[in-house]
N, C-alpha and C positions, 0 to 999 in steps of 0.2 A: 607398431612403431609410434614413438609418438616423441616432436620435437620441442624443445620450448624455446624461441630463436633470441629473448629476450630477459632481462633479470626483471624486469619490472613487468611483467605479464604475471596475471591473476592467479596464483597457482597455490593450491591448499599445503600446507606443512605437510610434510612427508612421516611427522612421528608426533603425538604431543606434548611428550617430555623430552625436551632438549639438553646435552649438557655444553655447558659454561664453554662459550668459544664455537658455537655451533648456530647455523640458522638454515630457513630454507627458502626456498626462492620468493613464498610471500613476504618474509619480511625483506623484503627490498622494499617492498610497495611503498613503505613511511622513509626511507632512505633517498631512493631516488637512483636513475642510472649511475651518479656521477661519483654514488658515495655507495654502492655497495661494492662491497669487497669480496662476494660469494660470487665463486666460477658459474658458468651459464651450463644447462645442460645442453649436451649436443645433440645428442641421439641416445635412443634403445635399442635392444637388438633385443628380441624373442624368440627362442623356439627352442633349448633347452627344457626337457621337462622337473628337473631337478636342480637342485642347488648346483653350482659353479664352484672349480676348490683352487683354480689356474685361470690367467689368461696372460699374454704377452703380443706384443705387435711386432707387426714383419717391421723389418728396415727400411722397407722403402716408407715404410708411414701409412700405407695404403689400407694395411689389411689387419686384425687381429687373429688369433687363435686362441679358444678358449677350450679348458675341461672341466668334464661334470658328473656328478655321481649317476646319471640318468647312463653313463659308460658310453658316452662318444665324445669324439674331438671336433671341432667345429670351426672352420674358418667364417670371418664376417668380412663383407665391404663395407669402411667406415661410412663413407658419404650416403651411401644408398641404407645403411643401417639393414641389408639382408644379406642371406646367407650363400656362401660362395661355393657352389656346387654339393656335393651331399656330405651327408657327416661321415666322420671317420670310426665306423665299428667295426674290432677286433679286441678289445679291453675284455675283460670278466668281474664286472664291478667296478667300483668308484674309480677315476681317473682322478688323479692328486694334481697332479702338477705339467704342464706344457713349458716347451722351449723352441725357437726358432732358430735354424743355423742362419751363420752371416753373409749365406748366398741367400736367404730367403725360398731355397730349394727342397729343403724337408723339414720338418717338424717331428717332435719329441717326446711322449707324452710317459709318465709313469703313473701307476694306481696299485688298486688295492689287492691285485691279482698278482701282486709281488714280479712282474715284468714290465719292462722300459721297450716301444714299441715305437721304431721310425720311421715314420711315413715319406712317399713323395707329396709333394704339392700339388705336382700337376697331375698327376696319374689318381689319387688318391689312395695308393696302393701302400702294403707294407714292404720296405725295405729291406728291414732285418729287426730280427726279436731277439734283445737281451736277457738269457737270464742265470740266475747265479743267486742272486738275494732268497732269502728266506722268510721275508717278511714284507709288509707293506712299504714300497715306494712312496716317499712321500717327496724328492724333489728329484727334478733333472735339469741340465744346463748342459749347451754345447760349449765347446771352449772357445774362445775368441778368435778371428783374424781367418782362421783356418777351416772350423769346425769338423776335423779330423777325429775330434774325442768326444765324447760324453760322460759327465759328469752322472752318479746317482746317489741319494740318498737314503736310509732304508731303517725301517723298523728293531731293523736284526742287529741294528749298531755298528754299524761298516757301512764305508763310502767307497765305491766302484769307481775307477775310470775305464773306457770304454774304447773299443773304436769302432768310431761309427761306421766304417763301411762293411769290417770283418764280423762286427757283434764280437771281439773276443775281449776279454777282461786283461785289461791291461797292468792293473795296479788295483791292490784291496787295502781301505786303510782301515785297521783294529783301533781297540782301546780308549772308542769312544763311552759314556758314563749313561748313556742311554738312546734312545733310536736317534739317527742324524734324520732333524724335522728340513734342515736347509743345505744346501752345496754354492757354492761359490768357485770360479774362476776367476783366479788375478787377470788383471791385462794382459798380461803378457803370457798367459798360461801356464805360467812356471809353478804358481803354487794354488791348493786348494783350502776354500773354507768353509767348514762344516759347524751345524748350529744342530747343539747337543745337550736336552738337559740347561742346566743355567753356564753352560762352558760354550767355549769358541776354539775348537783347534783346529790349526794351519797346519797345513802339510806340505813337505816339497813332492812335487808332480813324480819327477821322475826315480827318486831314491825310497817315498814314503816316509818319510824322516818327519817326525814329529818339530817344526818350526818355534810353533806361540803353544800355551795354552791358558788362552783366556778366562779369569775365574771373574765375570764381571757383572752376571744378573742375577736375581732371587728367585725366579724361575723358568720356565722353557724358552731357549734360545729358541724361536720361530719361524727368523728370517737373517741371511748374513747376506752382505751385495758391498763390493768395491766401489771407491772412487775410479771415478775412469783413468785419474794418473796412478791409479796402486796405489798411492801414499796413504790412505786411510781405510777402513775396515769398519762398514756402518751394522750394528744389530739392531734388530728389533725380539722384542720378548714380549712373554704372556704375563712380566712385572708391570707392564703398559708403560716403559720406558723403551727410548732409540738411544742407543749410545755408540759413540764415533771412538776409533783404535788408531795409533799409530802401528801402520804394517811393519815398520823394521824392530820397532822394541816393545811392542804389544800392549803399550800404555794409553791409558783413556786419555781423549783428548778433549778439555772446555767439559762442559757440564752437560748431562743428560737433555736429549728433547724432551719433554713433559707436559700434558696437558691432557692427553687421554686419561677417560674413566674406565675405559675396557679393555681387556686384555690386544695386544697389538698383534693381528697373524701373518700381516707380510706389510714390507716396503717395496720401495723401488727408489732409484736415484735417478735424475739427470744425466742425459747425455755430456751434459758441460757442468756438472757436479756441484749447481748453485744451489739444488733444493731436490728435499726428496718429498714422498709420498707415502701415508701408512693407510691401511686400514683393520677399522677393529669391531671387534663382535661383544658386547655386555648388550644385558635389559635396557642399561641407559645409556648406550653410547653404540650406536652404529654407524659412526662414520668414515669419511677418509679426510687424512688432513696433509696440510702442507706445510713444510717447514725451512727457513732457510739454513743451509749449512754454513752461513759466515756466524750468524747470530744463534742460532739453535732455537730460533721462536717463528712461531706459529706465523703462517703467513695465508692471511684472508680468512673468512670466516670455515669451517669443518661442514662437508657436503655430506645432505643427509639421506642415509637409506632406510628404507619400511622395515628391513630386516639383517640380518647380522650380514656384514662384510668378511670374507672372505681372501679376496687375492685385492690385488690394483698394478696397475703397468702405466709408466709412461711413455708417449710417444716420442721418436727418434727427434724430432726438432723443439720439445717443451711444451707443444702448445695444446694439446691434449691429454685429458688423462682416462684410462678405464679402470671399473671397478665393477666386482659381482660378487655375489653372494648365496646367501639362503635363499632367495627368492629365483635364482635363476636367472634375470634380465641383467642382462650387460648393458653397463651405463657407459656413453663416453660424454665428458665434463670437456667445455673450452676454458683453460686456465690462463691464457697469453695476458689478456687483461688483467686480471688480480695478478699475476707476478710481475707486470709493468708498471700497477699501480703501489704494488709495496716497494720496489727496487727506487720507485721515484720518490715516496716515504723517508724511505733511508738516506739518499742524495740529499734531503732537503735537510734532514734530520743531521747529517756529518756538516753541512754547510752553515745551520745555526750554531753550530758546535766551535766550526773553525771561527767564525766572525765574530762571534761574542768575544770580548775583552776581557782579558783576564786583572784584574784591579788588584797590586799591590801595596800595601799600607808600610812603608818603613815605621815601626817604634823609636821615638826619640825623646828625648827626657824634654820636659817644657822650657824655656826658657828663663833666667831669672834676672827679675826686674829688678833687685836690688843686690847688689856685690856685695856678697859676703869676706870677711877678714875674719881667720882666724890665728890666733899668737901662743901659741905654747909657752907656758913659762918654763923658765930654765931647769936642766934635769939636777939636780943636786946628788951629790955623794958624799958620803965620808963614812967615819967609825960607827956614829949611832943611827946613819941610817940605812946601814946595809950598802956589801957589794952588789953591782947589776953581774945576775948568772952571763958568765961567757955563753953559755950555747943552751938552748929552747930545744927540748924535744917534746915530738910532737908524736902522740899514737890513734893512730889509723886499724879500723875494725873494717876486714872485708867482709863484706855478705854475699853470699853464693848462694841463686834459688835455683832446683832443680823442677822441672818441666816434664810432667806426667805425660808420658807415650799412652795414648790410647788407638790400639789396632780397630779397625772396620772389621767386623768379623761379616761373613754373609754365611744364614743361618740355611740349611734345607726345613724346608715346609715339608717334605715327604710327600705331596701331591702325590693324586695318582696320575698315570699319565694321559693324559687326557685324547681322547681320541676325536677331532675336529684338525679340518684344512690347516695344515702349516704349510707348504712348500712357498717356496718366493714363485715370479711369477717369469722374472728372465736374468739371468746371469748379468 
């Protein structure tokens, strides 16, 4: 375990090529407390012997649970950064993805042995074993409010809903364009979102009813997650773009998040929906970043890992974040400052905006210093100098430009499908 309680403690760069928007806790050292904008790390957590493909946090804020190709499920105590009684084995290979129900009473986990496995918490025991899929699990999510259901996503190109306590399959949705990498639960649990391929389709819960179908990235949808009011519908893709949906009419809303150089494998959003969280896996770009959802930019500097990122989770009240990867160590990041310090950025920013003056100039012709007269002489008429025409007409040429439609086409790259961590980390 190892803590670093301070941004300005002596600490080596975690990679040596950084990209653009990224730093690591040394360079604060030339910044200073007051002026870095890079979250503090909190803690590490160790004992995974493989990479990490999942993690999410209890509700109460206390605890995490992570998964890992090493095929256990792992709860942590944040504060103590150790490990909360023994791991969870019963998987057959890689575990993709974990979820927590909203009692904080079982947990979730799917992998590469094509079943979705619910545990208790306190027993460590297994509850009940889903299965039906045909292919590798790569997300699960309990549904909100109730956690009656479980959501899964699967290799075989169908999304399960679930119930949790029977294990019976309650609803199968077809006609996805390639394996569902992500699942989603609205708020309100009424309808499901699945990240498939460069598409997004929304399903109603209870009829299967095809809602949206989103044709909005260049390649693998990776991760899909709701705003906490439903009204929005955020993706992330292995285009290294986040892009935000109106849930009722399935249209992009404002302009892409952008700034990553490496493929994006999972988000997560805010409990209060100000800012979400990515991370991404390239040679040059291992990080996680934070972005706001009013502006859709980058907020504070990108937290750097030794090795490719994998999942990330926020916690229930904002003020923590986790992330793991290839390396197996679960990071938790304190973020409360950098998003206090950009939130006050922006305050400051909308208040020079309002105060400054807006200076308008009326045009008006100069004055003139000397009084002009002028006298027309008299119009004259008669035989030899011509009648004046009764009536002037006048011809008028309309010009009509016409305005070339050019459609966005979004092209398939044909990729192959790429076999690494997709699943999101919590519903």
């Amino acid at each position: 375990m190892a803590v670093v309680p301070d941004c300005t403690e002596d600490t080596q760069a975690l990679v040596e090529m950084r990209p653009s928007g990224s730093s690591s806790a040394a360079d604060c050292l030339s910044l200073g407390p007051d002026q870095c904008d890079m979250p503090k790390l909190f803690n590490e957590m160790h004992g995974h012997t493989k990479e990490v493909n999942g993690v999410a946090f209890f509700n109460d804020g206390h605890w995490v649970v992570t998964g890992s190709l090493d095929s256990t499920v792992r709860i942590w105590d944040i504060q103590k950064g150790a490990l909360v009684g023994k791991p969870f084995e019963g998987h057959q290979g890689r575990v993709r993805s974990v979820a927590v129900s909203p009692d904080d009473r079982q947990v979730a986990s799917g992998g590469r042995d094509k079943v979705i496995i619910i545990w208790d918490v306190e027993s460590h025991r297994k509850v009940v074993k889903l299965k039906k899929h045909t292919d590798v699990v790569r997300s699960v999510c309990f549904s909100p409010q109730d956690g009656k259901r479980v959501a899964s996503g699967s290799d075989d190109r169908t999304a399960i809903v679930w119930d949790a306590k029977t294990g019976a399959a309650l609803a199968t949705f077809e006609g996805h364009p390639s394996g569902v990498l992500s699942v989603a639960f609205s708020p309100d649990a009424l309808n499901l979102a699945c990240g498939s391929w460069d598409k997004i389709l929304v399903w109603r819960v209870d009829n299967a009813e095809l809602i949206h179908k989103i044709n909005g990235h260049q390649s693998l949808v990776r991760s899909v997650a709701w705003s906490p009011d439903g009204q929005q519908l955020v993706s992330a893709s292995k285009d290294k773009t986040v892009k935000s949906w109106d849930s009722s009419s399935g249209l992009q809303i404002g302009e892409p998040y952008t700034g990553h150089i490496g493929r994006i494998n999972s988000h997560a959003i805010s409990s209060d929906g100000s800012f979400i969280a990515t991370a991404a896996s390239e040679l040059n770009d291992k990080t996680v970043r934070l972005w706001s959802t009013k502006t859709h930019q980058q907020i504070g500097q990108a937290l750097e890992h030794p090795s490719w990122v994998y999942c990330v989770a926020i916690s229930p009240d904002g003020a923590l974040l986790a992330s793991s990867g290839q390396d197996g160590v679960v990071y938790l990041w304190s973020i409360e400052e950098t998003l206090k310090r950009y939130d006050e950025q922006e305050r400051q920013k909308e208040k020079s905006e309002v105060e400054q003056p807006t200076h308008i100039q009326a045009v008006r012709d100069p004055p003139l210093d000397v009084p002009y007269k002028f006298t027309l002489p008299p119009l004259q008429f008669g035989p030899d100098l011509g009648d004046l025409p009764a009536t002037f007409k006048s011809n008028r040429t309309q010009s009509e430009t016409e305005g070339d439609r050019v459609g966005d086409e979004i092209k398939d790259n044909n990729e192959e499908f790429f076999d690494a961590p997709t699943s999101p980390t919590t519903c």
